[in-house]
C-alpha positions in Angstrom: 85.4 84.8 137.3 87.7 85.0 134.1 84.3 85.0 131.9 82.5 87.3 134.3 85.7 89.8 133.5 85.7 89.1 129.8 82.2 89.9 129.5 82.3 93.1 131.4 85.7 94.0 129.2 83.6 93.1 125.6 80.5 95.4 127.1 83.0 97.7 127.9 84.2 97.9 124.6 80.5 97.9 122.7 79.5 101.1 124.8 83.0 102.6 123.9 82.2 102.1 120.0 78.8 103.4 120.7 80.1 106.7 122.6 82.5 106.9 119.9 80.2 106.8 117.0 77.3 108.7 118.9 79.6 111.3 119.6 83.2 111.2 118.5 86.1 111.4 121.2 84.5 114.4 123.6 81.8 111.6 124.5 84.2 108.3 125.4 84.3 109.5 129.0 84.8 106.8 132.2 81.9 108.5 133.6 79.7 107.8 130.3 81.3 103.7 130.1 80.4 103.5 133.1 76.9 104.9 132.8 76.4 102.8 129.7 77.7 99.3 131.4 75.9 100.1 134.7 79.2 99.8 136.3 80.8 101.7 139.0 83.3 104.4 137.1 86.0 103.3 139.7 85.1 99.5 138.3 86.0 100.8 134.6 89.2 101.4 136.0 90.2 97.7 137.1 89.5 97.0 133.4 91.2 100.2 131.8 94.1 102.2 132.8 93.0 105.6 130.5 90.9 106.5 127.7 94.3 105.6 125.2 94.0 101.9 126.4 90.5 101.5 125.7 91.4 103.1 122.3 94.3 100.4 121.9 92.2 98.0 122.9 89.4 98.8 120.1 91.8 98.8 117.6 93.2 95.6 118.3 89.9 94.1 118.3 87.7 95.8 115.4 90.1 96.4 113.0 91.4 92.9 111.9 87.9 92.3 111.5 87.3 95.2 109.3 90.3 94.2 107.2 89.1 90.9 107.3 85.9 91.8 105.8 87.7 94.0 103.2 90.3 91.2 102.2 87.5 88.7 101.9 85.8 91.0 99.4 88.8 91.2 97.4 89.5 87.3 97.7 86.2 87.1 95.8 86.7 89.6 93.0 88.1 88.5 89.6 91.3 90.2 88.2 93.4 92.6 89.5 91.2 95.8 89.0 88.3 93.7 90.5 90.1 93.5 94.0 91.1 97.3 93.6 87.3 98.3 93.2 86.1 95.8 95.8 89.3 97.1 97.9 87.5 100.6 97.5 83.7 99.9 97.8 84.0 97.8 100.7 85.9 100.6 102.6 83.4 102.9 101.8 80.3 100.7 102.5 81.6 100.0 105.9 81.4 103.5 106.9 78.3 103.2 108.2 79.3 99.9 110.6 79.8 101.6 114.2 82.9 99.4 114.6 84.3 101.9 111.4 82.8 105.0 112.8 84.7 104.4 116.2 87.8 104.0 114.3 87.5 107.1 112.7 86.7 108.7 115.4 89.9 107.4 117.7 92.4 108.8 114.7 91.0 111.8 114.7 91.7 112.1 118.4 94.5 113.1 120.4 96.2 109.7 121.3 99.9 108.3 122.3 102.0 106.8 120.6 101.5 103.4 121.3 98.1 103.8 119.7 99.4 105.4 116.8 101.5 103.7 116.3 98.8 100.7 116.3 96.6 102.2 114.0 99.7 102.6 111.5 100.3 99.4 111.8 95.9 98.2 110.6 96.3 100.5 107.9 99.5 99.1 106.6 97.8 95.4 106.6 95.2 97.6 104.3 98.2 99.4 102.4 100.2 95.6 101.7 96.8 94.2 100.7 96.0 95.8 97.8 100.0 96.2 97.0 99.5 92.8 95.4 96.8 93.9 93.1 98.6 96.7 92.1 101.8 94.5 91.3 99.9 92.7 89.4 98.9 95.7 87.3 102.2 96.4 86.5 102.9 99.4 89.0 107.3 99.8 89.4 106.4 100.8 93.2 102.9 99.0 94.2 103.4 100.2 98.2 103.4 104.3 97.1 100.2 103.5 94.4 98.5 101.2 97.2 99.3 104.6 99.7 97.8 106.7 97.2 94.8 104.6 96.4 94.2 104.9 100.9 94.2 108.3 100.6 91.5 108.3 97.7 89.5 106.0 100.0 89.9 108.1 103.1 88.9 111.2 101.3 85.6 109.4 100.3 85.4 108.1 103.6 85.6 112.1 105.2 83.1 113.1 102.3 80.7 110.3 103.5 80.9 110.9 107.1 80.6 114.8 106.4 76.7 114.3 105.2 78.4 115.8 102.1 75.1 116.6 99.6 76.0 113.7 97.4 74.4 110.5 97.8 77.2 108.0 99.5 77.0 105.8 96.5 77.4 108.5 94.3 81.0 109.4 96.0 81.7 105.9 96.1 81.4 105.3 92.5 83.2 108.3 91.8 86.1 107.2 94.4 86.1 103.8 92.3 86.2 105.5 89.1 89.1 107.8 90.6 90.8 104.9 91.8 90.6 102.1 88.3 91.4 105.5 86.1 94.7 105.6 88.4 95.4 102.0 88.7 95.7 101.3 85.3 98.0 104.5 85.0 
């Protein structure tokens, strides 16, 4: 029974992400999860209170592994700079990963504060991550740079997701290129 309800609660969860990066918040409906699951929409219910604690629930789930993936990237890289542009370029090259696309979506909804407050917290794992880097670059205050360093990231992340008329690697390398020419100050 206990696998039966974790299976239902991870499918769940995949047609979430899927709603989310088909169609951005207007399309995570209870009606649509349950379409999607071939579950009753009363049964989504036993597994989810509201749309926020499926939200919750995604982020929990998908974004240690997206930082995951990110940190291990910058494990790899040589030097400080090295983990600042592999910091960067895996951000951006998981933009296309529906797991990313549902994450951007859920901020850009309307959500309570317990799920703000638990995306805050992911991105501050991201923030204290590259803080290190930065340290070791010599920064006085590594938290603000490493702030300032998300927000070049997130813009490149908006410019990708726009369809903007420049090639995605093309914004990436320039968001690297923003990012080293700050970095080193």
């Amino acid at each position: 029974m206990a696998e039966h309800r974790s299976m239902q609660r991870a499918a769940l969860l995949d047609a979430a992400r899927s709603l989310l990066s088909e169609g951005g918040t207007e399309a995570l409906t209870f009606p649509a999860l349950a379409e999607r699951t071939g579950l009753a929409r009363s049964s989504v219910y036993e597994y989810f209170r509201s749309r926020a604690a499926v939200v919750e629930e995604l982020c929990e789930v998908d974004f240690p592994v997206w930082a995951a993936e990110v940190e291990a990237v910058m494990a790899a890289a040589d030097g400080p700079e090295g983990k600042v542009e592999a910091y960067v370029r895996q951000q951006l090259a998981l933009v296309g990963d529906r797991r990313h696309r549902a994450v951007v979506a859920i901020s850009a909804s309307e959500l309570d504060a317990g799920a703000r407050e638990k995306i805050r917290a992911a991105h501050g794992g991201l923030v204290t991550m590259i803080a290190e880097a930065l340290r070791d670059l010599g920064h006085a205050e590594p938290r603000l740079a490493a702030m300032l360093l998300q927000g070049v990231v997130d813009a490149a992340v908006r410019r990708i997701e726009l369809g903007a008329a420049e090639d995605p690697d093309a914004i990436t390398d320039a968001a690297v290129a923003m990012a080293l020419r700050g970095v080193r100050g």
